[in-house]
C-alpha positions as CSV (number, residue, x, y, z in Angstrom):
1,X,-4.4,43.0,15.1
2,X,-4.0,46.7,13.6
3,X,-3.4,46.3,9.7
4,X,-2.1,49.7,8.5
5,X,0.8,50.7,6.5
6,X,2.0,53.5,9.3
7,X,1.9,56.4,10.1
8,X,4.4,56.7,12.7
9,X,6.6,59.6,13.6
10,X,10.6,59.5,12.1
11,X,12.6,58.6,15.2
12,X,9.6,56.7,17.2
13,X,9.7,54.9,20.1
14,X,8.3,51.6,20.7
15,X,8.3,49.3,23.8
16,X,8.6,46.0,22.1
17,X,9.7,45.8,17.9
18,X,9.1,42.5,15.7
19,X,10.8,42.7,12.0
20,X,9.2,40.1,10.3
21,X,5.7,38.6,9.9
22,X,6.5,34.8,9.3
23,X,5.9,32.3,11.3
24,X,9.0,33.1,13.9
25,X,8.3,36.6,13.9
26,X,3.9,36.2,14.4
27,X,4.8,33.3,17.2
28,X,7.5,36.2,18.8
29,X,4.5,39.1,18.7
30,X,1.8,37.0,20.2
31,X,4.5,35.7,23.4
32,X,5.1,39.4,23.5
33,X,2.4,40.5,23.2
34,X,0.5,38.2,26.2
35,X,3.4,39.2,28.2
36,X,2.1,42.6,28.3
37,X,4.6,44.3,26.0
38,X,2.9,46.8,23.7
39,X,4.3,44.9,20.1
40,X,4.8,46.3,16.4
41,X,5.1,44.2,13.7
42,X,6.9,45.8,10.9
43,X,6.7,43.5,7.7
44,X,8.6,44.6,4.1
45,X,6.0,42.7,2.1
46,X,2.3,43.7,1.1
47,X,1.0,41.3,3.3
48,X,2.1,38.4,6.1
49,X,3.0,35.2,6.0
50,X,3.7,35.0,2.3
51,X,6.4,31.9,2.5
52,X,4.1,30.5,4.8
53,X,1.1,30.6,2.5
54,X,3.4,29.4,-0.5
55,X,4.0,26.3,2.4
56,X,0.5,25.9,2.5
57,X,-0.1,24.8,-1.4
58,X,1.6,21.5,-0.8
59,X,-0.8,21.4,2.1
60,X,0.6,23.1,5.2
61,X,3.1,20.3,6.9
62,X,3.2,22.0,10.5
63,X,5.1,19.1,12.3
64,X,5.7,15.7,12.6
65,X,3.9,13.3,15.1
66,X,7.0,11.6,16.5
67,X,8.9,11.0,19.5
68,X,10.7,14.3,21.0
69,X,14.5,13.0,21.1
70,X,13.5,11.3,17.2
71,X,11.9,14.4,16.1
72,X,15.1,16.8,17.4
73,X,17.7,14.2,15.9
74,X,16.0,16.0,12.5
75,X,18.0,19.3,13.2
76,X,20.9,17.4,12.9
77,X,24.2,19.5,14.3
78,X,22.2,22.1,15.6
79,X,19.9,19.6,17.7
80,X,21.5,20.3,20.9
81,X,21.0,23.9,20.4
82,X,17.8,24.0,19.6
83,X,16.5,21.0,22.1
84,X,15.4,23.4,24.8
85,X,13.3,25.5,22.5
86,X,11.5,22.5,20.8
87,X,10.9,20.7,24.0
88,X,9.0,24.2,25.3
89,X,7.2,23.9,21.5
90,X,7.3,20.4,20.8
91,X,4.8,18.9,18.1
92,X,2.0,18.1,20.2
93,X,1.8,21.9,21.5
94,X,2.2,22.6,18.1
95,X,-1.1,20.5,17.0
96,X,-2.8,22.0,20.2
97,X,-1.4,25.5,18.8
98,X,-3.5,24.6,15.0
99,X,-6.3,23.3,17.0
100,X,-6.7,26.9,19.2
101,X,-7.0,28.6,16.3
102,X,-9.9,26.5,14.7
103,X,-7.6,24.2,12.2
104,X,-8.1,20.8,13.5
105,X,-5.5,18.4,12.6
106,X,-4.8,15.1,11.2
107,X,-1.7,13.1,10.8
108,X,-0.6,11.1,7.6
109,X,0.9,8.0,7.2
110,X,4.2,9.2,7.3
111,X,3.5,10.9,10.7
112,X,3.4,14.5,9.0
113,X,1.1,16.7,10.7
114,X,-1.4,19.0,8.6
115,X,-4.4,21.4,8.9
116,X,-7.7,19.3,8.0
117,X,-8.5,21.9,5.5
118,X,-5.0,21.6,3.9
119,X,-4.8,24.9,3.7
120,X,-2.7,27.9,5.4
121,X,-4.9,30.9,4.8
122,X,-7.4,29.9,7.4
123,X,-4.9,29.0,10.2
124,X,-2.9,32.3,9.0
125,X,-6.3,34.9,9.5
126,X,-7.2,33.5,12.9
127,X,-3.7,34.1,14.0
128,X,-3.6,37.4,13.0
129,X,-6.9,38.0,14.2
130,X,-5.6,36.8,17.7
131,X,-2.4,38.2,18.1
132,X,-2.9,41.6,20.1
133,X,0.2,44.0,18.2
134,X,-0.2,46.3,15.6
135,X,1.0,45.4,12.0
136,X,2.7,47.6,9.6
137,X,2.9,46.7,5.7
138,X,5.2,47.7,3.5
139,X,7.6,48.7,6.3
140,X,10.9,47.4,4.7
141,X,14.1,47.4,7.4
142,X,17.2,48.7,5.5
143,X,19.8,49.0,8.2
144,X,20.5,50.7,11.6
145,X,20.3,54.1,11.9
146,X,22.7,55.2,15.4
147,X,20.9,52.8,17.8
148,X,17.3,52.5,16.2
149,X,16.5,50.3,13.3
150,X,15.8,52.7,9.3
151,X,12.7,51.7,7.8
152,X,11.7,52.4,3.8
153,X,8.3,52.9,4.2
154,X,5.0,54.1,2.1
155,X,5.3,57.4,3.8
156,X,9.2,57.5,3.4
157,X,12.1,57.1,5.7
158,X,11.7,56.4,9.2
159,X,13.7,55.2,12.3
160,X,12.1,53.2,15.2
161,X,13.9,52.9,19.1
162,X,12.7,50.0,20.5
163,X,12.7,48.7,23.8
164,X,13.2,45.2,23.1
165,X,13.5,43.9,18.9
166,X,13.1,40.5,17.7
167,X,14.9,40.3,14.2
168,X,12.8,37.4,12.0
169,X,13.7,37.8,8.4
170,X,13.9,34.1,6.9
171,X,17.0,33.1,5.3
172,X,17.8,33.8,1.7
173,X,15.8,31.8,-0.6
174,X,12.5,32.9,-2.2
175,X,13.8,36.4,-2.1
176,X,10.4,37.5,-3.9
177,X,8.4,36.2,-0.9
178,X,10.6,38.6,1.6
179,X,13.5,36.5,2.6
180,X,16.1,38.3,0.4
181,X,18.8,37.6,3.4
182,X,19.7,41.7,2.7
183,X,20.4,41.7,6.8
184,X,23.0,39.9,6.7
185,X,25.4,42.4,5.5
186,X,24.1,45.0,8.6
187,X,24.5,42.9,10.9
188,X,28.1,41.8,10.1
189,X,29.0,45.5,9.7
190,X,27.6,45.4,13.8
191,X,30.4,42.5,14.4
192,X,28.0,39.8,14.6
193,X,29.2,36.4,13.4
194,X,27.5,34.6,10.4
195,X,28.2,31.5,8.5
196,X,27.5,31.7,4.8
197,X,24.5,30.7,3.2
198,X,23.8,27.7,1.9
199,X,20.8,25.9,-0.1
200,X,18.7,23.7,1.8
201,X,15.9,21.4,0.5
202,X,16.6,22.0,-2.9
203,X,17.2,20.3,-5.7
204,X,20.0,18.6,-7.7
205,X,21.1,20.3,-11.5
206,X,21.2,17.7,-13.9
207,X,22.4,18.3,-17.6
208,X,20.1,15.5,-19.4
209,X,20.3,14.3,-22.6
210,X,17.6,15.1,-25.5
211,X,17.3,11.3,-24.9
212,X,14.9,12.9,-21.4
213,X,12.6,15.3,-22.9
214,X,10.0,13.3,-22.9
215,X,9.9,12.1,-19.1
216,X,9.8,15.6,-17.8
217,X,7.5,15.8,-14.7
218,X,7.4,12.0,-14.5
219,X,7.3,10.7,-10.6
220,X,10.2,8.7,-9.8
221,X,8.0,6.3,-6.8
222,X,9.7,3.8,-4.6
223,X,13.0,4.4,-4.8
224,X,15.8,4.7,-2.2
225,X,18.7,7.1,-2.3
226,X,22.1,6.7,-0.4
227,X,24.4,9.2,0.9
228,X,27.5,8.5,2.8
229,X,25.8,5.3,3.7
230,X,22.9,6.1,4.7
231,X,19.7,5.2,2.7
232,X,16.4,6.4,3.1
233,X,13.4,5.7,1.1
234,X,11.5,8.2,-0.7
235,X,10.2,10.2,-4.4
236,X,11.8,12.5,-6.7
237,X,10.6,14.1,-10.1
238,X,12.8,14.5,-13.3
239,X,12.1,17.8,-14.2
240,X,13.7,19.9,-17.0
241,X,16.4,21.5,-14.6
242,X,17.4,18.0,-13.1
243,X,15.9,15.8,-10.0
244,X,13.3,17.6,-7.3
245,X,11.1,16.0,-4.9
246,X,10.5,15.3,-1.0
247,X,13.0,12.0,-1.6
248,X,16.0,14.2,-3.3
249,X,15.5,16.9,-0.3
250,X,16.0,14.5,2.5
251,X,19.6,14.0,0.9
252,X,19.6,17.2,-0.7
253,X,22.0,18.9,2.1
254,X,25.4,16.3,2.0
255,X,25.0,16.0,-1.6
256,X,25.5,19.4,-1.4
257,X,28.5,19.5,0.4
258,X,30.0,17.1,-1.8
259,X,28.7,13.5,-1.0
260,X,28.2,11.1,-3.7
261,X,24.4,10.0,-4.6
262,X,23.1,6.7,-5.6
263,X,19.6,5.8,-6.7
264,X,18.2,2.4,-6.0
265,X,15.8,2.1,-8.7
266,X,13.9,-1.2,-7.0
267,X,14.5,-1.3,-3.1
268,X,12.3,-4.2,-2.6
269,X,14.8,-6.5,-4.7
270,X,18.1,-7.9,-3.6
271,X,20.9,-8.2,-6.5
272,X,20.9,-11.8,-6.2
273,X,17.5,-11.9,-7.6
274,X,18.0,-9.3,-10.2
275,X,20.7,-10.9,-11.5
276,X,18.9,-14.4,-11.6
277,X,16.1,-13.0,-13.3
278,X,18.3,-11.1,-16.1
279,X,20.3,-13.7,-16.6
280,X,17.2,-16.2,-17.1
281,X,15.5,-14.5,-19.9
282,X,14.6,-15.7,-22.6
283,X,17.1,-14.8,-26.1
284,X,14.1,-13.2,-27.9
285,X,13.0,-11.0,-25.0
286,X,14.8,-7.4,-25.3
287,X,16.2,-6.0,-22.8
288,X,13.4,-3.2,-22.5
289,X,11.2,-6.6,-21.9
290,X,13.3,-7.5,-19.2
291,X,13.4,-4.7,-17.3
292,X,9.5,-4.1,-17.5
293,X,9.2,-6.8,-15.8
294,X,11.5,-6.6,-13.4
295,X,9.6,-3.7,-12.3
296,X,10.8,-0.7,-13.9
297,X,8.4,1.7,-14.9
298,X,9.7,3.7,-18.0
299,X,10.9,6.9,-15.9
300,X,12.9,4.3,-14.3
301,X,14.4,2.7,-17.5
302,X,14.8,6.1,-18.9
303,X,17.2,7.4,-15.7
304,X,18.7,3.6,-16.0
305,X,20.3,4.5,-19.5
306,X,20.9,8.4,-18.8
307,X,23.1,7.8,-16.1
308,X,24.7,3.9,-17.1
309,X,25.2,3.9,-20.8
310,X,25.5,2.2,-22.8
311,X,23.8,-0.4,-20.4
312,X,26.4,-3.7,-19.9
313,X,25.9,-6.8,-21.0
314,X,26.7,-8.7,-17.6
315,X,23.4,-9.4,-15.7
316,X,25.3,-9.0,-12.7
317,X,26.9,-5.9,-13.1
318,X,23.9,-4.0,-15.0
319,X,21.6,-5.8,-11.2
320,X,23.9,-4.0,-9.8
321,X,23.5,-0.7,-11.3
322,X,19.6,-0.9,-10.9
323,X,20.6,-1.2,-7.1
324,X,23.2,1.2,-6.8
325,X,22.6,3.6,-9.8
326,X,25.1,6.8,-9.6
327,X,23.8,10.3,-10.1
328,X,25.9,12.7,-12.3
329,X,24.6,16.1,-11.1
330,X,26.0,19.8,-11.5
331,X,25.8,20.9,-7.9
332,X,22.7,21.9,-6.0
333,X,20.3,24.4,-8.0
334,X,20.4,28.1,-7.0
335,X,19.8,29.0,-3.8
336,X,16.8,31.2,-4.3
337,X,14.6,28.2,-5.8
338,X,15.4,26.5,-2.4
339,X,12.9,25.4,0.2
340,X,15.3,27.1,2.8
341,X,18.7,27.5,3.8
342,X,21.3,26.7,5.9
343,X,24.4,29.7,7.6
344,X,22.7,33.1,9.0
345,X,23.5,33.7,12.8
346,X,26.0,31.4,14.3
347,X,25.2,30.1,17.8
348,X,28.6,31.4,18.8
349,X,27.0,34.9,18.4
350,X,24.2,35.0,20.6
351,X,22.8,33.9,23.8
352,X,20.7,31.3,25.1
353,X,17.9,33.6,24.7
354,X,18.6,34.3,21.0
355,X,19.8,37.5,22.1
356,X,22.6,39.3,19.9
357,X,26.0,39.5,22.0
358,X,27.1,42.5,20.2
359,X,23.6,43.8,20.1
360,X,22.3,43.9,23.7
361,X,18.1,44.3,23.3
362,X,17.8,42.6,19.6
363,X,16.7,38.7,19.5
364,X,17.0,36.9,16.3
365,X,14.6,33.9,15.5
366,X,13.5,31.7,12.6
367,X,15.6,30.8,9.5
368,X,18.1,33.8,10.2
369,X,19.4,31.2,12.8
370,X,22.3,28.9,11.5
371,X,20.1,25.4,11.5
372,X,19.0,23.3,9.0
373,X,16.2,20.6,8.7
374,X,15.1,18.4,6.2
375,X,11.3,19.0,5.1
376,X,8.3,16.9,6.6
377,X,7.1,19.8,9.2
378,X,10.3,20.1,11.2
379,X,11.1,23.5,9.1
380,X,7.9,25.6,10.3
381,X,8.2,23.5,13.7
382,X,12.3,25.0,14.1
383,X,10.6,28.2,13.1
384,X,7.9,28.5,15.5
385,X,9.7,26.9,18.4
386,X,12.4,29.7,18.3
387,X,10.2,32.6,17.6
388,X,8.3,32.1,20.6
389,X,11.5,31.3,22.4
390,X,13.1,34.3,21.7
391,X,10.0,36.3,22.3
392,X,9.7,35.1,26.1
393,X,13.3,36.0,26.4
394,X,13.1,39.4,25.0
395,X,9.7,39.8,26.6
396,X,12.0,39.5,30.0
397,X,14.5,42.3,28.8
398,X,15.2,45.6,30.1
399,X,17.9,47.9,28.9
């Protein structure tokens, strides 16, 4: 792959145009690119992949090594949608995908997928390395210009025609890292319906008491949190800003729409227990005693009293609590310091191909798509599986 920052002519043509050198838009380029379309890759930042390669310091989850209908049911109301285009990607062609490019795999107990060498960088340079399109840096897409796409770039304005476009410009979190969600705005002006942005993945704003200082970047481990019924196992981490973590993600989207959150602090015990075991102890033993050795660690026991004081003096209604613990919270933190997002291009407005209805020739991929998915590798999976499904689509375009 060509690595220059341009030199192209104002006004340009170009048989086949990628926006975007994430995940979506890299798989888009290569299908393109094998189909025999001649592909430029025009990508705002200094270099590719960034959000990828910030994915890849928690050690690169590319999938999840489960079942095909399990692993779709992750995508939640956009799983029929996006079912076609995971089936042609599913997670075994994306382990065979790592493995082609040198990065054997391995899967965790959990059933996450990741690189053996934990690392993105490597997988990201043989990619790049193998995909056969020319890549420009620094080429920073600021709107339509008549019927070609404006670019700010480092030798100043220019406007590229193109065959066939696929548009892969992330969401709008981590603007920093290039996903700034700026297109939105030109593409509604173009009639093209969107739903708003949301967070996704994030975390939960909680005002703590001084009482908390200390236990800041303590590990919240075995606990289970319940949403609108549902519970699911998992980890958080009280930080200074309020709860993060894998475990506070997985919920992180109906809490954010307005569902109530409970924490139970000991999922391995049944109330009936608890309360026989608090209501058994000895006169002299404090309370802090008590719930030591019930099992609560002192993150626990510190989250315990934040959230249920002053504690009650009823064994069976403070078992309770332990077991059902409710989470005062602020609201989802901002949507920038979020893993992703949800809204962007509505289903309604394109075709099964990912082509734009009102914009015959452009194909949109990636996190500008209106899906959401919790983490655990079904993220860079969705992203992947529609970049290289739009690129056969558009690869099969003619005006």
């Amino acid at each position: 792959m060509a690595d220059e920052n341009g030199a192209t002519r104002a006004d340009d043509k170009v048989d086949a145009l990628v926006v975007g050198a994430g995940p979506a838009g890299l798989m888009a380029a290569e299908t393109l690119a094998k189909s025999g379309r001649n592909v430029l890759i025009c990508e705002g930042k200094p270099s590719a992949g960034r959000k990828f390669l910030m994915a890849g310091k928690s050690g690169l989850n590319l999938t999840k090594d489960e079942d095909l209908s399990r692993f779709v049911r992750a995508y939640g109301e956009a799983a029929d949608w996006l079912y076609p285009m995971i089936a042609k990607l599913d997670p075994v062609e994306i382990m065979a995908f790592s493995e082609d490019l040198g990065q054997p795999v391995f899967t965790g107990s959990t059933g996450r997928v990741f690189p053996k060498t934990m690392k993105a960088s490597p997988l990201l340079r043989a990619w790049l390395q193998r995909i056969e399109a020319e890549l420009r840096l620094r080429w920073n897409w600021t709107g339509f210009a008549g019927d070609g796409l404006r670019f700010d770039t480092p030798d100043g304005e220019r406007v590229l025609h193109s065959e066939v476009t696929v548009l892969a410009l992330g969401g709008a979190s981590w603007a920093r890292l290039g996903s700034d969600g700026a297109w939105a705005s030109w593409l509604s002006e173009k009639g093209v319906e969107l739903a708003p942005f949301k967070p996704a993945n994030m975390g939960i704003e909680v005002t703590w008491s001084d009482h908390m200082i200390p236990h800041f970047g303590a590990p919240l481990k075995n606990i289970a949190l319940s949403v609108n019924g549902k519970t699911v196992k998992g980890e958080a981490v009280l930080s200074q800003r309020g709860l993060e973590g894998g475990g506070i993600y997985t919920v992180s989207a109906p809490v954010r729409d307005g569902a109530e959150l409970a924490i139970d602090l000991l999922p391995g015990r049944d109330v009936v227990e608890l309360t026989r075991r608090l209501s058994g102890r000895p006169k002299k033993q404090t309370l802090t005693k008590a719930l030591t050795k019930l099992g609560l660690d002192e993150a626990k026991r510190a989250l315990l009293r934040e959230f249920a004081h002053p504690l009650p003096e009823d064994a069976g209604e403070l078992a309770a609590l332990i077991k059902a613990l409710p989470v005062r919270h602020n609201g989802p933190r901002p949507m920038d310091e979020a893993i992703s997002t949800a809204g962007g291009v509505t289903q309604a407005a394109v075709t099964s191909g990912l082509m734009l209805r009102d914009l015959p020739g452009i194909h949109v991929a990636g996190e500008m798509l209106d899906w959401e998915a919790p983490t655990g590798g079904y993220l860079i999976s969705g992203c992947l599986a529609t970049g290289r499904w739009a690129g056969e689509h558009a690869a099969r375009y003619w005006r």
